[in-house]
FIVEX-922867 format. One record per residue: x, y, z of N, C-alpha, C, O, CB in turn. Coordinates in Angstrom, 3 decimals. Glycine has a CB too. Example, Ala and Ser with C-alpha at 12.3 -4.5 7.8 and 13.67 -1.06 7.14 Angstrom:
BEGIN
(vexza (13.190 -5.690 7.800) (12.300 -4.500 7.800) (13.200 -3.300 7.800) (14.236 -3.319 8.465) (11.308 -4.473 9.046));
(vexza (12.850 -2.250 7.080) (13.670 -1.060 7.140) (12.900 0.030 7.870) (13.409 1.138 8.039) (14.084 -0.598 5.725));
//
This chain:
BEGIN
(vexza (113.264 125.656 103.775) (114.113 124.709 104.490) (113.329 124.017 105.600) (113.550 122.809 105.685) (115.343 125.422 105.070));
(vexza (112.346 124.601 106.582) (111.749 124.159 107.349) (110.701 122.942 107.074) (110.506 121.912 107.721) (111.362 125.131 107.780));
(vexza (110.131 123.403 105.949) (109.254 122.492 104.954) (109.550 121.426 104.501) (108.915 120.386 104.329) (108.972 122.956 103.932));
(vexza (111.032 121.866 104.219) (111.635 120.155 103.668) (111.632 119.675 104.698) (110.785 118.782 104.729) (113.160 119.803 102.971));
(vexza (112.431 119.850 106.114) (113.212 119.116 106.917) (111.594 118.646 108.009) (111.774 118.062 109.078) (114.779 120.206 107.688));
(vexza (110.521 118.910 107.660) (109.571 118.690 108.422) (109.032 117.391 107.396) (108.988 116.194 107.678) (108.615 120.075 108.758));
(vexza (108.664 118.038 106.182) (108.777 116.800 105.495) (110.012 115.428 105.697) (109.518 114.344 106.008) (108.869 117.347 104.197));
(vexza (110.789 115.456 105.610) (111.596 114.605 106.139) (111.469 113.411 107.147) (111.412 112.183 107.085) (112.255 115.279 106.518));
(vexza (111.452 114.618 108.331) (110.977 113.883 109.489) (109.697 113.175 109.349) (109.834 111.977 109.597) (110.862 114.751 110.576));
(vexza (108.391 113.545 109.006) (107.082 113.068 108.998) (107.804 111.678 108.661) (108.151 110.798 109.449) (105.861 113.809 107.915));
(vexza (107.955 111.739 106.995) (108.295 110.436 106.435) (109.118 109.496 106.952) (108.773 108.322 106.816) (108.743 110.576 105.398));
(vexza (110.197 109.763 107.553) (111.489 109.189 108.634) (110.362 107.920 109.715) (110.362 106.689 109.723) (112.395 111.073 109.996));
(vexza (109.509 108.949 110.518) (108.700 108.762 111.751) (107.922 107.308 111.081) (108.068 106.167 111.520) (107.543 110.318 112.213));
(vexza (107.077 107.719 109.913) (106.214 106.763 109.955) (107.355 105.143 109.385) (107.146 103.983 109.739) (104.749 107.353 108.838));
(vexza (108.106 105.465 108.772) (109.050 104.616 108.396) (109.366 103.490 109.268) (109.280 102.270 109.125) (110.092 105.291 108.175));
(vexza (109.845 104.428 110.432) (110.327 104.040 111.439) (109.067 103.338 112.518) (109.481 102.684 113.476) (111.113 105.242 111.910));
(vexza (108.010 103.447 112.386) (106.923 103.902 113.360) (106.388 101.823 113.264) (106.159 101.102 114.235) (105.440 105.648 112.506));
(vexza (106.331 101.251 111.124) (106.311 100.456 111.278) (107.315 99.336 112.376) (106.750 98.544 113.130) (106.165 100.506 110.293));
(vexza (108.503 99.424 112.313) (109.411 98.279 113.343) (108.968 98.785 114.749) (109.687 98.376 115.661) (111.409 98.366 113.196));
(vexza (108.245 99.348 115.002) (108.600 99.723 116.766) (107.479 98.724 117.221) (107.008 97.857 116.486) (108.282 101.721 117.484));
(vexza (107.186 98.904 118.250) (106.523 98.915 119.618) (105.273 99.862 119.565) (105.449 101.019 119.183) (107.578 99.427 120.782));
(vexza (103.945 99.412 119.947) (102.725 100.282 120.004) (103.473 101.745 120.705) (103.829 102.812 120.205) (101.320 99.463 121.076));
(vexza (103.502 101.194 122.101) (103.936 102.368 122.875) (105.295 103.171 122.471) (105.386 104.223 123.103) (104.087 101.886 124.260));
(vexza (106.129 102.986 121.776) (107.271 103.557 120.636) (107.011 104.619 119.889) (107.326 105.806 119.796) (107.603 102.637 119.599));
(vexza (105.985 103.403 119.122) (104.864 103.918 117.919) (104.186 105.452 118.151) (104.087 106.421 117.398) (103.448 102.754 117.910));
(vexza (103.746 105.201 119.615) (102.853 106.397 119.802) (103.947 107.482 120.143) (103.856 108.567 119.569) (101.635 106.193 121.051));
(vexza (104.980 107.267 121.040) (105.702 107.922 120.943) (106.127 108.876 119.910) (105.742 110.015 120.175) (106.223 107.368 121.207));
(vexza (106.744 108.788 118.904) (107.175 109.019 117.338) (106.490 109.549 116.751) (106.888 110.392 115.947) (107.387 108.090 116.540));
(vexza (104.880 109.203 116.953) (103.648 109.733 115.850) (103.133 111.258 117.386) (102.458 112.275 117.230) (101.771 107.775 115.328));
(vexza (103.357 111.087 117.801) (102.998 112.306 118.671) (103.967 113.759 118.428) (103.707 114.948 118.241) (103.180 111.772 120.289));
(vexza (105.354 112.845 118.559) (106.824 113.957 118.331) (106.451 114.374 116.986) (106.400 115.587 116.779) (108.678 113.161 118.330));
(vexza (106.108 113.342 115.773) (105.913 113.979 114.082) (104.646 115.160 114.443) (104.665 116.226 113.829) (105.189 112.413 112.591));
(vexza (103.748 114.932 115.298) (102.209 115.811 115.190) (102.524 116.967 116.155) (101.694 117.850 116.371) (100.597 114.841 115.807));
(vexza (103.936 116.943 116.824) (104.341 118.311 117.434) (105.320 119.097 116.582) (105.370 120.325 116.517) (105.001 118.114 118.837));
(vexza (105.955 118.385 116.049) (107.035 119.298 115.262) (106.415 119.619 113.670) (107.008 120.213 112.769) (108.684 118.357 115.145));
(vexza (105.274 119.132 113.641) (104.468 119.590 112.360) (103.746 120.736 112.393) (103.613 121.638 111.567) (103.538 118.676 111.961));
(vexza (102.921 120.412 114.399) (102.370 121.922 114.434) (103.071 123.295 114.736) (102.668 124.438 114.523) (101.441 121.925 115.350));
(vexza (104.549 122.724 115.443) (105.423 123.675 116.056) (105.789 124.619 114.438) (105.605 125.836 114.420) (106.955 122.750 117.002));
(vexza (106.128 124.129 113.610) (106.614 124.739 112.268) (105.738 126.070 111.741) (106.198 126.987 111.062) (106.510 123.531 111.103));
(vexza (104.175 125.929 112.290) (103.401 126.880 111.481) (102.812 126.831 110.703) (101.959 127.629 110.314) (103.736 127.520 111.093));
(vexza (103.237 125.587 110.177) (102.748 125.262 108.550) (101.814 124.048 108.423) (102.101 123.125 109.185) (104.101 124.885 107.526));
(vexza (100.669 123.842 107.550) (99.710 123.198 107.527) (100.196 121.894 107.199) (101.330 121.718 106.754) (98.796 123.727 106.781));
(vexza (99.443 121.050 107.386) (99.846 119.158 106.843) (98.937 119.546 105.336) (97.809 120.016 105.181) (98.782 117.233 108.261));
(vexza (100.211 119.023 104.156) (98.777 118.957 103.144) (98.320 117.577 103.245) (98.789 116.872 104.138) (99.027 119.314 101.380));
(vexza (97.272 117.010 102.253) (96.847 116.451 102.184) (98.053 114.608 101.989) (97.704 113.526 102.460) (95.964 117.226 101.402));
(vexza (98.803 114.750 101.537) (99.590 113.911 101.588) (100.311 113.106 102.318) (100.688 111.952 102.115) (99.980 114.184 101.239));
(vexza (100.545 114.200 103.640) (100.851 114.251 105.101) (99.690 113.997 106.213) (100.025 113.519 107.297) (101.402 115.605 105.341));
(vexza (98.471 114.279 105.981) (97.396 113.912 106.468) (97.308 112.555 106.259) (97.356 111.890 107.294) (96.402 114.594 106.026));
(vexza (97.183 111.895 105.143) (96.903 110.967 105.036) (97.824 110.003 105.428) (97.466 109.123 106.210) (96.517 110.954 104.107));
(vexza (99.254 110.050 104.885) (100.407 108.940 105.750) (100.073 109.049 107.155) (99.398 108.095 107.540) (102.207 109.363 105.625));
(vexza (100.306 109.820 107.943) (99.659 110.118 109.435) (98.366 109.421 109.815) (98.350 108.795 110.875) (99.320 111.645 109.589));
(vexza (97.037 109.477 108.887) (95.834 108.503 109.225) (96.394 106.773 109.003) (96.268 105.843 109.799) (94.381 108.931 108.007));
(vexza (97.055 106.774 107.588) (97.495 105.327 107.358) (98.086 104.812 109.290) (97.773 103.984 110.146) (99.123 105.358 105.816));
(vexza (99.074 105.951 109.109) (100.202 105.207 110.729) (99.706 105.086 111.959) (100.203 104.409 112.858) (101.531 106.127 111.279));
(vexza (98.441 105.922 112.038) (97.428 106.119 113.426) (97.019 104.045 112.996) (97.554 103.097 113.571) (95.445 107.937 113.176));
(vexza (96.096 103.968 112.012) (94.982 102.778 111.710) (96.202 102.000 112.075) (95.822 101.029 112.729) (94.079 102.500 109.989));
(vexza (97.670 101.996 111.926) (98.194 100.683 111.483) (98.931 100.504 113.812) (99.298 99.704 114.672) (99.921 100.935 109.461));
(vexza (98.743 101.508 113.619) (99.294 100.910 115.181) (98.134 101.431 115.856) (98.311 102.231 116.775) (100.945 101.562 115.941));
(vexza (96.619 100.980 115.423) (95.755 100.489 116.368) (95.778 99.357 116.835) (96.243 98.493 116.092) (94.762 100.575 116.077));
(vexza (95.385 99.012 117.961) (95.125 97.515 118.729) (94.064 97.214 118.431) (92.974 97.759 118.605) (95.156 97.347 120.206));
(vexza (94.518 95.838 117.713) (93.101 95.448 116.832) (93.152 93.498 117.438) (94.125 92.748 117.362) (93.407 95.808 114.380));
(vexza (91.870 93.197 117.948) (91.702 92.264 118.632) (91.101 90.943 117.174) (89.969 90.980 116.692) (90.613 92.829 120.006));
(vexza (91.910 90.185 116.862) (91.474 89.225 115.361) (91.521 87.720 115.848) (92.303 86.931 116.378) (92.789 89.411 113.837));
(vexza (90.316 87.779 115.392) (89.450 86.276 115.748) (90.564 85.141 115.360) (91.060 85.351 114.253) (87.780 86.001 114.612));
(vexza (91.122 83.842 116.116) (91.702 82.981 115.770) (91.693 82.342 114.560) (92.696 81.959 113.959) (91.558 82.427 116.449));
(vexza (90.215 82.194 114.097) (90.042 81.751 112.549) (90.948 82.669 111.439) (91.800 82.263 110.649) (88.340 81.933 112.128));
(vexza (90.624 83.579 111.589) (90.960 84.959 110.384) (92.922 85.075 110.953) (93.569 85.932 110.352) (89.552 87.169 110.948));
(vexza (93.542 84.386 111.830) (94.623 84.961 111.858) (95.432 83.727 111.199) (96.417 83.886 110.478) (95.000 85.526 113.279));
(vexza (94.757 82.201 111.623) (94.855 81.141 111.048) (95.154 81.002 109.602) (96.157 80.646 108.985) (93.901 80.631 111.327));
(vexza (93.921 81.411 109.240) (93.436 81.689 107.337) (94.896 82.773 106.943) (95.890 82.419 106.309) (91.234 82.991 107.013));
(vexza (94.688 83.852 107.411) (96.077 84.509 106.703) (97.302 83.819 106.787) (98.028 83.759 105.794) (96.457 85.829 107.284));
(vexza (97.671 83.204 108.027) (98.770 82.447 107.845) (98.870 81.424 106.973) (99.812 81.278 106.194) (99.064 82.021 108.825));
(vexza (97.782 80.591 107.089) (97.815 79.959 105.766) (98.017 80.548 104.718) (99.136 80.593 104.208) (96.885 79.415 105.496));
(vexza (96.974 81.105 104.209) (97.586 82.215 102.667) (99.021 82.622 102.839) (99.476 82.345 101.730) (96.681 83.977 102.479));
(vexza (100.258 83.228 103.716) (101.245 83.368 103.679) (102.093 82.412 103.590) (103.206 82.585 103.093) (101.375 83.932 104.325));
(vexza (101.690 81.295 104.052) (102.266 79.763 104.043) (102.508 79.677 103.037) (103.684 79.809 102.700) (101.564 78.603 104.394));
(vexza (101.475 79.408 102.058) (100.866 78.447 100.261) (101.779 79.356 99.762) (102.672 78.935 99.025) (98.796 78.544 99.323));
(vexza (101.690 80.840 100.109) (102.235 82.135 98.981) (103.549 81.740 99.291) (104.278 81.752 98.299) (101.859 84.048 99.290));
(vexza (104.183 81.335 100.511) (105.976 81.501 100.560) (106.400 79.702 99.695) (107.232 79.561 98.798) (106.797 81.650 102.977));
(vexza (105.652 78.711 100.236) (105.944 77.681 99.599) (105.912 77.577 97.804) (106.621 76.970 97.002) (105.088 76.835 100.243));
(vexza (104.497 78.664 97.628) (105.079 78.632 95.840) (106.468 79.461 95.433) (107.150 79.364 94.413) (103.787 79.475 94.738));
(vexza (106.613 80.193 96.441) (107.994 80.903 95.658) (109.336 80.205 96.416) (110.358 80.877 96.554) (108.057 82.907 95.920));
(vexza (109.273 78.988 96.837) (110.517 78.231 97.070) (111.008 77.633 95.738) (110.209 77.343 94.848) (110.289 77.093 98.140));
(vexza (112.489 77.433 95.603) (112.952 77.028 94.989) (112.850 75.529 94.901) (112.552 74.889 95.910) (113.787 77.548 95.117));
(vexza (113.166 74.711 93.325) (112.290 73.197 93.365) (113.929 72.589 93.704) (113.973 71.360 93.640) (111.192 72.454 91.448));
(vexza (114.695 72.975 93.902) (116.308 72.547 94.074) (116.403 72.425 95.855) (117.348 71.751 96.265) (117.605 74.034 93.300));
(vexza (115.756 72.856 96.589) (116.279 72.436 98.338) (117.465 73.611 98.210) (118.005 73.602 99.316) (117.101 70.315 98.752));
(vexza (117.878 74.245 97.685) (118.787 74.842 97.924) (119.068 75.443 99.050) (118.392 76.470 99.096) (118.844 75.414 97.231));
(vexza (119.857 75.305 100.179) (120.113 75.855 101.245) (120.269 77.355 101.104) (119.545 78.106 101.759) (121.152 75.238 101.753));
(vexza (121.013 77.729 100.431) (121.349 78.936 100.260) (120.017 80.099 100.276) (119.691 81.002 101.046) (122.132 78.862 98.990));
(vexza (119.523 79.606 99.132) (118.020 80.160 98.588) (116.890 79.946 99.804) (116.042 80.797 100.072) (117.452 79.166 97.067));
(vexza (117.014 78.752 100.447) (115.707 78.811 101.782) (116.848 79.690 102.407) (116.534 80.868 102.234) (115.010 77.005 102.911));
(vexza (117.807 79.608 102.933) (118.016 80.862 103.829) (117.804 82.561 103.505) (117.813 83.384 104.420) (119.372 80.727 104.150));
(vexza (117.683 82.801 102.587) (117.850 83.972 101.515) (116.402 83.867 102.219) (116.166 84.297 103.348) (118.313 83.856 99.547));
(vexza (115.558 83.290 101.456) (114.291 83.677 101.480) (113.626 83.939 103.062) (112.785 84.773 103.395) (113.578 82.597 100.680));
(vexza (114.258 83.011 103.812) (113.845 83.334 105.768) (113.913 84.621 105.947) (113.233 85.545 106.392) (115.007 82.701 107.105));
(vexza (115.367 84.332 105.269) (116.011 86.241 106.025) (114.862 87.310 105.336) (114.330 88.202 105.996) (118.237 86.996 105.148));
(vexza (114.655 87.125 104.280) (113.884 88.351 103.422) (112.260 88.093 104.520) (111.677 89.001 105.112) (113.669 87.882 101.064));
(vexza (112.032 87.258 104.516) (110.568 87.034 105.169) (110.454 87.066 106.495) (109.395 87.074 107.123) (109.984 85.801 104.865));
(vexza (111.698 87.088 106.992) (111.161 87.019 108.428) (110.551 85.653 109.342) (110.007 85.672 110.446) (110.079 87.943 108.346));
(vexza (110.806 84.678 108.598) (110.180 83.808 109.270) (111.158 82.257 109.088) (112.272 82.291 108.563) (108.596 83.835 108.688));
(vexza (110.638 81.174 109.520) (111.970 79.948 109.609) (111.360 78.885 108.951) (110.451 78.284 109.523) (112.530 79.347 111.275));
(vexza (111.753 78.532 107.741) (111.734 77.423 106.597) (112.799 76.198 106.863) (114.028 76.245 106.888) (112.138 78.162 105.102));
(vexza (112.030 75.235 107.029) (113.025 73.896 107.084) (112.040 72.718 105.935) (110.861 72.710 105.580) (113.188 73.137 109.188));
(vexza (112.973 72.015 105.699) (112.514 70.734 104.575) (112.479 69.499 105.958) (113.253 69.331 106.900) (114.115 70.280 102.885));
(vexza (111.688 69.055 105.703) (111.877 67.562 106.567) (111.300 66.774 105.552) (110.426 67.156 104.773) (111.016 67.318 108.196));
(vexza (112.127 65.013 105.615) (111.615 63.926 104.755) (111.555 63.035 105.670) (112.217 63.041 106.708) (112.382 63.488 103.545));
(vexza (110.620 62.079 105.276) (110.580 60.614 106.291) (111.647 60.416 106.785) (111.642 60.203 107.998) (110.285 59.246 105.686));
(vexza (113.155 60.405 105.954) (114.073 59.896 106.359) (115.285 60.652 107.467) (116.253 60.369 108.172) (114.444 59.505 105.228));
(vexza (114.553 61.632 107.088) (115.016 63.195 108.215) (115.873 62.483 109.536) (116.251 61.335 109.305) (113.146 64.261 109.113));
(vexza (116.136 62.907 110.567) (116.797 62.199 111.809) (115.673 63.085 112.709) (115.247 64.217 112.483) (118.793 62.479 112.150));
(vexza (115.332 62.110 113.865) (113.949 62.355 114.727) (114.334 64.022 114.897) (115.490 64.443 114.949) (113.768 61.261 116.523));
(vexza (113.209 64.797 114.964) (112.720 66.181 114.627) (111.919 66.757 115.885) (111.755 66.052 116.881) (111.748 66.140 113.273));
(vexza (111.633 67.512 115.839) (110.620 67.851 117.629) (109.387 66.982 117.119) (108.983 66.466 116.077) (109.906 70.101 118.167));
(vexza (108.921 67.156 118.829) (107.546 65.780 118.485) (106.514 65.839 117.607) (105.948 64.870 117.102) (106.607 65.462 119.639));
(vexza (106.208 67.310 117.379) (104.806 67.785 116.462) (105.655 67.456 115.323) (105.232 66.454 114.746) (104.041 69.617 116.524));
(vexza (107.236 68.202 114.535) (107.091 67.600 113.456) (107.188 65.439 112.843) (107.085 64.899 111.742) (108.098 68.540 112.957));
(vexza (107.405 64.943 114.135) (107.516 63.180 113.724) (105.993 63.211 113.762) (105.481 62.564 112.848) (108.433 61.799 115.033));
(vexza (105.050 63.876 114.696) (103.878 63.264 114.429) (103.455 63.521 113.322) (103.095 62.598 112.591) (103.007 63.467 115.203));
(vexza (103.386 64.865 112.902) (102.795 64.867 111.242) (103.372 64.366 110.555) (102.717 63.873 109.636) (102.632 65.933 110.499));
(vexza (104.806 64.160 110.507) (105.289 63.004 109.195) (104.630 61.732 109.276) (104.480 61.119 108.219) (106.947 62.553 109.209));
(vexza (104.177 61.189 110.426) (103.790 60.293 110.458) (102.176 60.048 110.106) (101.497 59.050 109.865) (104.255 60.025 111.454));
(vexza (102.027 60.874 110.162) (100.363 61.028 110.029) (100.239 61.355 108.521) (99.664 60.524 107.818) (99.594 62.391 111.074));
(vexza (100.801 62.662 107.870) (101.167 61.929 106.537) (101.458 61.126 106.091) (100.718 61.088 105.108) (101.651 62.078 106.069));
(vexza (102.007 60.398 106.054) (102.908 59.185 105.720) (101.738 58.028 105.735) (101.519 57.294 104.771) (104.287 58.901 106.956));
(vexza (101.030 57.983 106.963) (99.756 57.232 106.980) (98.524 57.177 105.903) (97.981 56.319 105.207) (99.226 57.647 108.070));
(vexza (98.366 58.856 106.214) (96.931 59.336 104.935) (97.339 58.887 104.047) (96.665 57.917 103.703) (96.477 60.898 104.427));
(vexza (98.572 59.180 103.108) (99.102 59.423 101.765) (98.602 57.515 101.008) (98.337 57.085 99.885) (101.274 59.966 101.931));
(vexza (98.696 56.958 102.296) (98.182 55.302 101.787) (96.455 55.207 101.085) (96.024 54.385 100.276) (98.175 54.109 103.516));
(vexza (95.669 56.471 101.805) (94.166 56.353 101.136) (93.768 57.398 100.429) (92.620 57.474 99.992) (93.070 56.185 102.082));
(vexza (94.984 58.633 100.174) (94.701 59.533 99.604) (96.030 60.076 99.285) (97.138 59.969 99.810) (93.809 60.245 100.239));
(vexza (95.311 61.033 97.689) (96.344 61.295 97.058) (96.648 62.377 97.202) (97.825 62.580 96.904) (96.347 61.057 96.016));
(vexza (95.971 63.436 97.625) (95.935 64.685 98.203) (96.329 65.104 99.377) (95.521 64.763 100.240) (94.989 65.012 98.192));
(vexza (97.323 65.765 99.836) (97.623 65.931 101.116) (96.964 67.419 101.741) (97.370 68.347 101.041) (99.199 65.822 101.182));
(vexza (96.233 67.807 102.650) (96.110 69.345 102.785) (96.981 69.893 103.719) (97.352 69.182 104.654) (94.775 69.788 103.176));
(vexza (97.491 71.403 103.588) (98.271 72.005 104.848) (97.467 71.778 105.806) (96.379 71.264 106.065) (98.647 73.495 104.867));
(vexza (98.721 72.561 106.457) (98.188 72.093 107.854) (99.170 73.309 108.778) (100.386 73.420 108.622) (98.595 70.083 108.259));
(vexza (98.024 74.491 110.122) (98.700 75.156 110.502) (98.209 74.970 111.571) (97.205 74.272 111.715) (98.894 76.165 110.023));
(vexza (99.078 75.803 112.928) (98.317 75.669 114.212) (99.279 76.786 114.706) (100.185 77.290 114.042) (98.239 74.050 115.095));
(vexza (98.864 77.143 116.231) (99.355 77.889 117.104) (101.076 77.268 117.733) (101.074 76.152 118.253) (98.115 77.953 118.186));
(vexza (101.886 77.727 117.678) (103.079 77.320 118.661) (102.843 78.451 119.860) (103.318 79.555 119.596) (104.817 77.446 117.841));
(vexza (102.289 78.342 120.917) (102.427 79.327 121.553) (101.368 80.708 121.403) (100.278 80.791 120.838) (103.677 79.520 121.277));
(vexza (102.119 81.677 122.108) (101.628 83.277 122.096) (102.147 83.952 120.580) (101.445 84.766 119.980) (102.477 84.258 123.584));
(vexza (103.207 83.579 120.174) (104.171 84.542 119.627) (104.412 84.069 117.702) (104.912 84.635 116.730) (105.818 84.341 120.757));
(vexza (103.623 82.540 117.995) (104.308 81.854 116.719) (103.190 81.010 115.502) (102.038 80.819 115.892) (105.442 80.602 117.437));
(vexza (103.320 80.846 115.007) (102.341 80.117 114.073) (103.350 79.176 113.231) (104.510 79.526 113.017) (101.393 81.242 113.033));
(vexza (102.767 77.846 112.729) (103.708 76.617 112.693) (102.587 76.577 111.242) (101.383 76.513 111.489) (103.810 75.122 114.281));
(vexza (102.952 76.609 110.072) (102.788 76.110 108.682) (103.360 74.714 108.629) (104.400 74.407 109.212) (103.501 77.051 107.620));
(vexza (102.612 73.854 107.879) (103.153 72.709 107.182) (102.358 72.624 106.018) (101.182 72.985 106.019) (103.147 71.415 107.973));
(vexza (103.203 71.950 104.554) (102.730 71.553 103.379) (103.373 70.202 103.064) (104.593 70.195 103.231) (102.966 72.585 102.362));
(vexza (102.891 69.191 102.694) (103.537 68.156 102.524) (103.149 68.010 100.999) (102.101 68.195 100.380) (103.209 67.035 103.542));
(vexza (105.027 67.410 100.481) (104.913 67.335 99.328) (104.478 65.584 98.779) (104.363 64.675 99.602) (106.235 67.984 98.871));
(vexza (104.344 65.443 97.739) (103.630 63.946 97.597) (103.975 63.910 95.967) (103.410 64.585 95.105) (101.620 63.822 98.081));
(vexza (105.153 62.854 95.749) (105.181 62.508 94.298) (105.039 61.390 93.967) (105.638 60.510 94.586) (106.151 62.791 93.698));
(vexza (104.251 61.096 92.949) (103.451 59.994 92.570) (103.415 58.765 93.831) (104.253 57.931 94.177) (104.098 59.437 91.122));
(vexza (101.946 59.109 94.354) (101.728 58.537 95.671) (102.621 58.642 96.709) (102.456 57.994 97.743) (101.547 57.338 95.574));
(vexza (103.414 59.278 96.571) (104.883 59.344 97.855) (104.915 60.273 98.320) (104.735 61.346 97.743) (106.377 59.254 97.539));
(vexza (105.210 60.084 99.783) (105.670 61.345 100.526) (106.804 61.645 100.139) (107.529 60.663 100.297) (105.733 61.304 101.911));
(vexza (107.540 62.780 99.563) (108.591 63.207 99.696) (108.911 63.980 100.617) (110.095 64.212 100.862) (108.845 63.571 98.880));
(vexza (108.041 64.451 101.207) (108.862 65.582 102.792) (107.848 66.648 102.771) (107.011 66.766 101.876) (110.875 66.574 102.527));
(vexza (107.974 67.521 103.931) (107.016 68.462 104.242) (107.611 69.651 104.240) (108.798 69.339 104.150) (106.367 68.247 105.409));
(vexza (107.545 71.105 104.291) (108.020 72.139 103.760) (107.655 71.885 105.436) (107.025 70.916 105.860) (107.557 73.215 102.402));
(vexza (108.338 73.256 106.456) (107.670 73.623 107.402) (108.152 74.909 107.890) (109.376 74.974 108.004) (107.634 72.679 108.279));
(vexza (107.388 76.101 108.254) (107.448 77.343 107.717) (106.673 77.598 109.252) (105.532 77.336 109.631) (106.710 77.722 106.012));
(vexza (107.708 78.158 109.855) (107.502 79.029 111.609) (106.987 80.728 110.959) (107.186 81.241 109.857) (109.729 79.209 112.900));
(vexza (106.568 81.033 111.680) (105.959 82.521 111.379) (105.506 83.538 112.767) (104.818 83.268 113.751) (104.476 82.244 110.426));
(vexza (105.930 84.294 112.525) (105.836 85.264 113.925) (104.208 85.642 113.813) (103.811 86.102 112.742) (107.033 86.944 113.882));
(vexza (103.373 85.470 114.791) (102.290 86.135 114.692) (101.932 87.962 114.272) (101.113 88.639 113.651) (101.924 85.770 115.878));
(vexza (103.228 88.116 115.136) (103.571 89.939 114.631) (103.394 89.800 112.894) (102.427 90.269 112.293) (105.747 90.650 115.124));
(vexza (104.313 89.203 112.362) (104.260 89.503 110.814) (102.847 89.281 110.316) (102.280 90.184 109.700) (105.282 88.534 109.950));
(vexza (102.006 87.646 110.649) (100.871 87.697 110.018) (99.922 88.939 110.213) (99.552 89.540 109.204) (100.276 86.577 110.347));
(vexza (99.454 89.410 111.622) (98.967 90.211 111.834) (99.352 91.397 110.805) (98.544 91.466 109.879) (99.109 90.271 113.028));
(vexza (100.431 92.378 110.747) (101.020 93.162 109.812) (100.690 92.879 108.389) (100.365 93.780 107.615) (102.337 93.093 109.997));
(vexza (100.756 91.882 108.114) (99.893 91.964 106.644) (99.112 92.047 106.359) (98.985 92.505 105.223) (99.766 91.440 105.968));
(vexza (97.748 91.632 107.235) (96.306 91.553 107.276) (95.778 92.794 107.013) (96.046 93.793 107.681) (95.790 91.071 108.509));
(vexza (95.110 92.775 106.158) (94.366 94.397 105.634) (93.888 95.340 106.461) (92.787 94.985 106.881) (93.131 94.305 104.846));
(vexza (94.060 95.880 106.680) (93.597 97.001 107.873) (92.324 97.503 107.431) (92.267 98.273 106.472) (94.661 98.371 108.094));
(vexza (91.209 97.094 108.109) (89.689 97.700 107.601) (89.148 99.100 108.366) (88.064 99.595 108.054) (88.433 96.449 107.948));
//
């Protein structure tokens, strides 16, 4: 009984250990590494290792602006291919909620938008006259946020830009832990 309910907890902790707070984090992973040793009983190898995974993942890890950029992009391209080709409101909200992050459609004809998104419509809207290719386009909002754009383009036309807010917390969290 002790075995299970220690097992339990371990697994509970690290579960839990992802949504918190570093200092939470450490909290939780200290209480799992006391009530593991309090029991008597050894960590096997299975338990060792979730425990190393949860130590690496709530290290403070300092990531170069380029490399946090680049992943957001890759999360960008990856959420824009799995949008639906219908605008469906329903379905971009579905998909925010599941992702964590804030999807809006804007088109030229949109009603004026915050200033960064009129300037890139407009700046698309410009290129799209000498080129047929549009590239994303991401940047910093702040401490907390990262701002995706993809603009769509059918036969020579702007049709509108996908634009995809993203918590820096989440990009970071996906990034491979080396």
């Amino acid at each position: 009984m002790r075995v299970i309910l220690k097992n339990i907890f371990c697994t509970m902790s690290l579960k839990l250990a992802e949504n918190l707070s570093c200092g939470q984090s450490f909290v939780l992973l200290l209480a799992t590494l006391v009530v593991a040793v309090s029991c008597n009983q050894r960590l096997n190898d299975e338990q060792r290792r979730e425990l190393a995974e949860g130590r690496k993942k709530m290290e403070i890890r300092q990531i170069p602006q380029a490399d946090l950029l680049k992943a957001g992009m890759d999360i960008g391209e990856k959420l824009v291919r799995s949008l639906p080709d219908t605008f469906a409101s329903n379905e971009i909200s579905r998909l925010s909620g599941e992702q964590g992050v804030a999807i809006r459609w804007y088109t030229p004809e949109s009603p004026a938008a915050e200033p960064l998104l009129n300037d890139l419509m407009h700046a698309y809207s410009y290129t799209i006259q000498s080129a047929s290719n549009l590239p994303s386009h991401i940047q910093r909002l702040g401490q907390d946020s990262v701002l995706f754009v993809k603009p769509v383009v059918h036969e020579k036309a702007l049709k509108g830009m996908w634009c995809i807010t993203m918590p820096v917390k989440k990009i970071v969290m996906e990034m491979p832990v080396e």
